[in-house]
C-alpha positions, 0 to 999 in steps of 0.5 A: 500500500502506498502511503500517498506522499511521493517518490521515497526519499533520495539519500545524499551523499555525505559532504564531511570534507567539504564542511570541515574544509568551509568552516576551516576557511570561515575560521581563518577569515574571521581570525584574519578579521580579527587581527586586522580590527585590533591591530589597525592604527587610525587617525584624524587630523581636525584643523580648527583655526591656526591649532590642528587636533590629532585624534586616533580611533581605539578599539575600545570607541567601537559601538556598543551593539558589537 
């Protein structure tokens, strides 16, 4: 007797290598993303009048929804 939902389901092959292998390349990137945020030095020169300001941007000046 057939039990009226379609064809019977397909087996997939399995993709253990190809997982490992993307979340490997996810890990790198975002440690690379890391690195390159904690590590990266910016300035901003602001003129005001004759007196030039120098202000430098700090990790810790990052928003608080991060």
């Amino acid at each position: 007797m057939e039990s009226g939902y379609g064809a019977s389901p397909v087996k997939l092959k399995s993709f253990s290598g190809l997982d490992f292998a993307l979340r490997l390349l996810l890990f790198a990137f975002s440690l690379t993303a890391l690195v390159v945020l904690l590590t990266s030095k910016q300035t901003v020169t602001i003129p005001v009048l004759t007196i030039t300001i120098t202000r430098s941007a700090k990790f810790t000046n990052s928003p608080a929804f991060m």
